[in-house]
N, C-alpha and C positions, 0 to 999 in steps of 0.2 A: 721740272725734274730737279735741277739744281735746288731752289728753295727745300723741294720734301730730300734731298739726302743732306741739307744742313739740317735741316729738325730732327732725321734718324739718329745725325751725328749726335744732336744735342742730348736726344733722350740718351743714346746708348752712352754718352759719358758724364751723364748726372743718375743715370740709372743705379742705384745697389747694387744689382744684381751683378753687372758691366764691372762698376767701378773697382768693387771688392767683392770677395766671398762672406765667410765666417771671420766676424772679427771682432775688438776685443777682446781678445786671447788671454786670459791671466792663470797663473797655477797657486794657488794658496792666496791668491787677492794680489798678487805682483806680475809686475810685467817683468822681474828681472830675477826669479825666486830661484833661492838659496837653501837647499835640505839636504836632511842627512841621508843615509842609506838607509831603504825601506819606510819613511817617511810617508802619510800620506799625501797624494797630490789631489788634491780638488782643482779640476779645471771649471770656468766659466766663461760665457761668451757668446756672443750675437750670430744667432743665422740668418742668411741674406739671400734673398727673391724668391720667399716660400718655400727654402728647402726645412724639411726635419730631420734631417742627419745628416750629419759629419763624420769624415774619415781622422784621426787623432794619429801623425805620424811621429816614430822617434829616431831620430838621428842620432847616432856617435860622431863626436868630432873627431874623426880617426887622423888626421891630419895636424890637429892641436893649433890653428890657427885663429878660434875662436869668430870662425864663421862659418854658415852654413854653404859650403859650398859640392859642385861633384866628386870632392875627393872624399868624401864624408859618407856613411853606411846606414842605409835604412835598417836600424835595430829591429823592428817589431812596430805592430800597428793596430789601431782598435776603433770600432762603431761607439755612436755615442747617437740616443735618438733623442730629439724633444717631445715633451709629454711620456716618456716611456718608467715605469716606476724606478730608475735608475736617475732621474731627472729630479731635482729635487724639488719641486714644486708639483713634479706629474701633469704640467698645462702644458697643449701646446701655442708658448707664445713667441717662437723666433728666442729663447733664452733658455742657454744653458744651464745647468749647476750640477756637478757631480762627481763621482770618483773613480778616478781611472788610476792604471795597477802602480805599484808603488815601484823604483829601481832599487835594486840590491848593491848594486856597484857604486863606489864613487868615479862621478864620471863628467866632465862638460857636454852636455846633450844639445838639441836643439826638437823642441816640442812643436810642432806646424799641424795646426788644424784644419781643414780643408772642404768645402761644400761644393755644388756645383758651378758658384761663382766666384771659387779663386780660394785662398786661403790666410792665415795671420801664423805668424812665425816670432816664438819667443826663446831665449836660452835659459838651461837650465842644467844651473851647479850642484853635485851632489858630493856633498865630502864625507867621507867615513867615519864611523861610531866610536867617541870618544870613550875607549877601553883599554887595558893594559892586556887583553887575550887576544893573539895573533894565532894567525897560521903564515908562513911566509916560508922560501923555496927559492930554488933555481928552475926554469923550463926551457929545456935544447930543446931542437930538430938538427940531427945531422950532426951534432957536437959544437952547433953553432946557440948562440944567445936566441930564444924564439920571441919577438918581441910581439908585442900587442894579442898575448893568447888571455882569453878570457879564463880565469879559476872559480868556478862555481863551491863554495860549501855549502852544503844541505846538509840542515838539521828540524825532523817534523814536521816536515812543508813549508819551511823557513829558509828563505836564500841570502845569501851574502856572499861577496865577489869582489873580484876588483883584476884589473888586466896587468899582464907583464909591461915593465920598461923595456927602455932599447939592449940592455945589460941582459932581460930574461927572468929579470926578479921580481916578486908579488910580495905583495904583506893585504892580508885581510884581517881587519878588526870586526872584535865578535863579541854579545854581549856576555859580560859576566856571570851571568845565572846560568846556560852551558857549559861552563868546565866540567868535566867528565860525563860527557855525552857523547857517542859515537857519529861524527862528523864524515859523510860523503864528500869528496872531492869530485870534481868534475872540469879536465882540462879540455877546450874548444877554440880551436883555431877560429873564433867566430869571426874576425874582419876578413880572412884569406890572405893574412899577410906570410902565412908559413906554403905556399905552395908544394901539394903534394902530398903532405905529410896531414895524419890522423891523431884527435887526441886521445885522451884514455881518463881509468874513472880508477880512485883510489879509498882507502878509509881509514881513517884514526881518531883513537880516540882522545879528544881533547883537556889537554894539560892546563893550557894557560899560554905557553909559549913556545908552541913548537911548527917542526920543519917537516916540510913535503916536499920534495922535489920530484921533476917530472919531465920524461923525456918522450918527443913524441914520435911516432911509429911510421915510416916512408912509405906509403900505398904502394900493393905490386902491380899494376896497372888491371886488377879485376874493378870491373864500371856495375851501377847500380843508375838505372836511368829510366825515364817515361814522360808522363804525364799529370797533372795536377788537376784534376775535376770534379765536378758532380753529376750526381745518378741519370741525370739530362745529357747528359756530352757535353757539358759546355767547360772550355777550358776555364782556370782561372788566372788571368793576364797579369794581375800585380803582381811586381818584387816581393816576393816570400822566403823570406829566412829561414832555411829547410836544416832541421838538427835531427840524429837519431843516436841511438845506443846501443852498443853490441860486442861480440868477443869474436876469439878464434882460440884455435889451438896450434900454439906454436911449439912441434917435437910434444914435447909431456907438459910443458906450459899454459894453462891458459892464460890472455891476456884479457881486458875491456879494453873497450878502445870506443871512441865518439867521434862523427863525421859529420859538417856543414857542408850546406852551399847554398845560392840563391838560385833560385827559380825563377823564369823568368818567362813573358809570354806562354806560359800556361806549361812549360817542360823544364824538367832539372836532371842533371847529370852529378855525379860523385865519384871519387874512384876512391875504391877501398880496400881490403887486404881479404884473402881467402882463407891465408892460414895453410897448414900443411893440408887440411881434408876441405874443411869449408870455416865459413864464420856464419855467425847469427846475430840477424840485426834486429831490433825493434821499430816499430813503425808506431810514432806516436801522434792519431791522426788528430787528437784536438790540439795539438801543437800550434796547427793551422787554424784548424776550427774556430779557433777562441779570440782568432784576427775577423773573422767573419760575423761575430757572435752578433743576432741571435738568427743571421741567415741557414748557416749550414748547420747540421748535426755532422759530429765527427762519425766514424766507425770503430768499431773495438778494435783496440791494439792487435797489429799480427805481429808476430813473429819470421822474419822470413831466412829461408836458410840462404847461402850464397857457395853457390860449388864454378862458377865463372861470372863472365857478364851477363850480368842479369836486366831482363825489361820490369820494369812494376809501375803501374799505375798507383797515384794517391788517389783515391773517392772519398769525396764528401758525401752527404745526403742532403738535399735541399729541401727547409721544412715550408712545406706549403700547405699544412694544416695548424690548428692549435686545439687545447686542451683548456678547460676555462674553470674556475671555481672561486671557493671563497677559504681565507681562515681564519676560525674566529675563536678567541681566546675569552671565555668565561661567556660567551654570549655577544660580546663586540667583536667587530671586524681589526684583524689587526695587521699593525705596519710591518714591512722588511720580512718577513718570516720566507726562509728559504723552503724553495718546492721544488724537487726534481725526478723523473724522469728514466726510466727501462726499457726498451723495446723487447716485445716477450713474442713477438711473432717473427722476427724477424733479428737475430743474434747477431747479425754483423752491423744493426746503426747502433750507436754509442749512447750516450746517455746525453739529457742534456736539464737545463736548470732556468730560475727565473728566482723573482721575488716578490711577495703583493705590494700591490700600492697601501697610501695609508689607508682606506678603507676596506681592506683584508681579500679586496680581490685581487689575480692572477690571470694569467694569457702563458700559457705554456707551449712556446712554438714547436713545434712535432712533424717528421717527416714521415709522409702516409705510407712510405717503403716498409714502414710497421705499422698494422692495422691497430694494434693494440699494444700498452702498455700500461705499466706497474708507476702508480706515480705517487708519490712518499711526498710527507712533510717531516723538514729537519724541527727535532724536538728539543731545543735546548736544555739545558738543567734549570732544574725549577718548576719544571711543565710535564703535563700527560695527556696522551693521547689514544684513547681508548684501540681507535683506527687509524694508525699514522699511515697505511698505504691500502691504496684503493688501486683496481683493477680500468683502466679507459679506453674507448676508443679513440681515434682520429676524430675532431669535430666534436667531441663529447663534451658538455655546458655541467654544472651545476656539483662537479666534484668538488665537495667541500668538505672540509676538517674540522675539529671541533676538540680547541686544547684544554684543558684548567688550569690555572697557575697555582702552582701549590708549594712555592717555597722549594729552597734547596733540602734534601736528605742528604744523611749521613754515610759515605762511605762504608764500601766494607774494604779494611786494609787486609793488602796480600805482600807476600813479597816475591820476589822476581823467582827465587829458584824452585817457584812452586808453579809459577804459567807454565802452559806447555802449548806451544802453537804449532802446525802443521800446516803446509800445502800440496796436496795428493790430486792430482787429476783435477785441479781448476777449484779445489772444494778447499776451503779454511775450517780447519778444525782449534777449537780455541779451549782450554781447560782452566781452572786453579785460581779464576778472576771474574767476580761479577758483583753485582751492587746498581743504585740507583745513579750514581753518575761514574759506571764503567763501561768504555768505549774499546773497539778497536779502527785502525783505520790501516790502506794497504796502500801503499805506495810501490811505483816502478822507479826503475835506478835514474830517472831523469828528477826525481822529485815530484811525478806529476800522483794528486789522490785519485787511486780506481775504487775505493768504497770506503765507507762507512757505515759500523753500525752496533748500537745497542746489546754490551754484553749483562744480560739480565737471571743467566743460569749459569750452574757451575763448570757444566760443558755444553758446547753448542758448535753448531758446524752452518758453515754460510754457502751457498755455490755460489761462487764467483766464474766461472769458464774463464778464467785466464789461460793464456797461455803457458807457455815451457819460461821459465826466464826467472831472472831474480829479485825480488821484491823484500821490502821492507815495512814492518807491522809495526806501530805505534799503540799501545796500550797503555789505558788510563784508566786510573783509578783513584777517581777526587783529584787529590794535587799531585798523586803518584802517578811519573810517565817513563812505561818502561819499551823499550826498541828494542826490537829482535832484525837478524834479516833471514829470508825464504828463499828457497830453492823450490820452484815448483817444475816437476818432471813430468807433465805430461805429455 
């Protein structure tokens, strides 16, 4: 007995599996990488004892001690498979290569990638875009300095950010080709250093060098609380960084206002304001989903009113089917082309997305909770698509697309006080804009895109089923982009 527990000894600590996890960790070819904000990051790196995926986690050094330690914040987290067309060789050999989302903020992080055998843990400095256009401010809670609040600017699905000092002050540099664009703010107690207190969401439009200040709002003790799962029951146990957005009416006021928290062992609690009558939150479930990706499909945004403490379940939908095809550009199979995703039988799972390998096939994961969906190929400019969306079921093989590449056309130039955009009962009416590379796209006040799509006539109208809530249109026309924002009152 003694001899076989030193040999178990011996394997289990020459073993990979044992010894270490996923390792080799590098972000841009460095094991100590230095970028700017929104910068891509390509990670690479070794999987160990047969596993194909890894967990990709991000830290904030919220302590500034430049180490990974407890006192430090799991920011957000992402799947990463081997052999998956996101992989850039598409084999699977135990070797990573690929690109995972870029940070907005300048920030000291720490990047830890993680398989069943342990994980490898790298730092990773981000310093802000060398420009002379700021937005920067003061941010109280209580009259006091709010230190470490995160200030998101959105601009076209484009983020940039950066946290308060211990003073309460931010400066976010921003690139110079936006001066006079209409800039979203977005304040977030993301670390939970302001106990109690709610952020809130603002807008201006950008000069070059200016100031926002922002004070955030003391919760009255109304709770927003549940459960975090999917269509199965089954909870989900990881650390998840839970954000939403929402107003109230304070007297004749309305306000926005934005609430985190972490979630943990599969439940999260928040407490938030009612307002004189009630508030109204949004629930943005790929938030979550897009840490899980490409296990879960999210569900369509709700909307939920708050008149007390409120119970709410998150659901995910767990895809345990897929959708299969090919796309092929002039007759060859071709690379990257984005393919995504409707459920038409079933309105509350979300949408979800993929992309072909180099030989123009696709694996589209789909959760059978919808029998059937609407599943589109993104057509870039330059290309046509006789049928860019086909109709599939759950399991359904051989959905294939077929583009031409035909060179970029010519705009048709419009100008702005001739668009006329609408959102009426969930439905986008769009007028006064169209041409071969004119687009609309909809955003929610978080920044996140809820569609896209092809403005081709003079007027046209989309159903969306959105919700009640406020939304922001981006339309384009060639190098012309113009932003509106939407009140939809349904």
């Amino acid at each position: 007995m003694e001899v076989f527990m030193k040999k178990l000894l011996i394997i289990l600590l020459f073993s990979p599996f044992f010894l270490f996890g996923f390792s080799n960790l590098l972000i841009n070819n460095s094991a100590t990488p230095s970028v700017t904000v929104n910068d891509s990051l390509k990670i690479t790196g070794n999987f160990q004892g047969g596993d194909t995926s890894a967990i990709v986690k991000f830290y904030y050094d919220a302590n500034q001690n430049f180490t990974l330690d407890s006192g430090d914040k799991l920011v957000t987290f992402y799947m990463i498979y081997d052999g998956s067309p996101y992989d850039e060789d598409e084999v699977q050999n135990s070797y990573y290569s690929g690109y995972i989302p870029s940070i907005p903020s300048p920030i000291y992080t720490f990047i830890l990638a993680e398989d069943s055998g342990g994980s490898d843990t790298i730092p990773l400095l981000v310093n802000h875009l060398q420009s002379s256009v700021t937005i920067s401010g003061n941010v109280t809670s209580g009259g006091n300095p709010a230190d470490k609040v995160f200030v998101l600017a959105v601009n076209d699905g484009n983020n940039y950010g950066a946290f308060t000092g211990t003073d309460g002050s931010y400066k976010i540099y921003l690139p110079d080709s936006i001066v006079g664009d209409t800039m979203d703010l977005i304040f977030i107690d993301f670390i939970g250093n302001n106990p109690g207190y709610l952020g809130c969401l603002d807008t201006l439009i950008l000069t070059g060098d200016d100031t926002m200040n922002a004070q955030l709002t003391l919760n009255d003790g109304t709770t927003l609380g549940g459960y975090i799962l999917d269509n199965m029951g089954d909870t989900l146990k990881d650390t998840i960084d839970f954000f939403i957005g929402g107003g109230y009416l304070n007297g004749t006021v309305i306000k926005s206002l934005t609430a985190q928290t972490f979630a943990t062992n599969g439940s999260y609690s928040m407490s938030l304001v009612k307002g004189t009558y009630f508030s109204d939150w949004q629930i943005d479930y790929s938030f979550i989903s897009d840490m899980y990706y490409p296990i879960y499909s999210a569900r369509k945004d709700t909307s939920l009113i708050i008149t007390g403490n409120t119970n709410f379940n998150i659901v995910l939908y767990k895809n345990d089917s897929d959708i299969k095809g090919h796309v092929y550009v002039n007759g060859n199979g071709a690379d990257a082309f984005e393919i995504e995703c409707s459920a038409t039988s079933d309105t509350t799972v979300g949408d979800m997305n993929t992309i072909t390998y180099s030989d123009g096939r696709y694996i589209l994961p789909v959760s059978s909770a919808s029998d059937s969906y609407s599943v589109f190929v993104n057509v870039p400019d330059g290309y046509t698509c006789d049928t860019p969306m086909v109709y599939a079921a759950c399991g359904d093989t051989g959905i294939n697309f077929y583009l031409t590449q035909t060179g970029i056309e010519t705009e048709t130039n419009v100008n702005s006080s001739d668009i006329r955009v609408k959102l009426i009962n969930g439905k986008l009416f769009i007028s006064g804009v169209y041409g071969k590379n004119s687009s609309i796209s909809i955003y929610n006040i978080i920044g996140r895109k809820l569609f896209s799509g092809n403005v081709t006539a003079k007027s046209m109208t989309f159903n969306l089923n959105l919700d009640k809530g406020i939304y922001f249109a981006v339309i384009r026309n060639g190098n012309n982009v113009i932003r509106k924002k939407l009140i939809n009152l349904k």
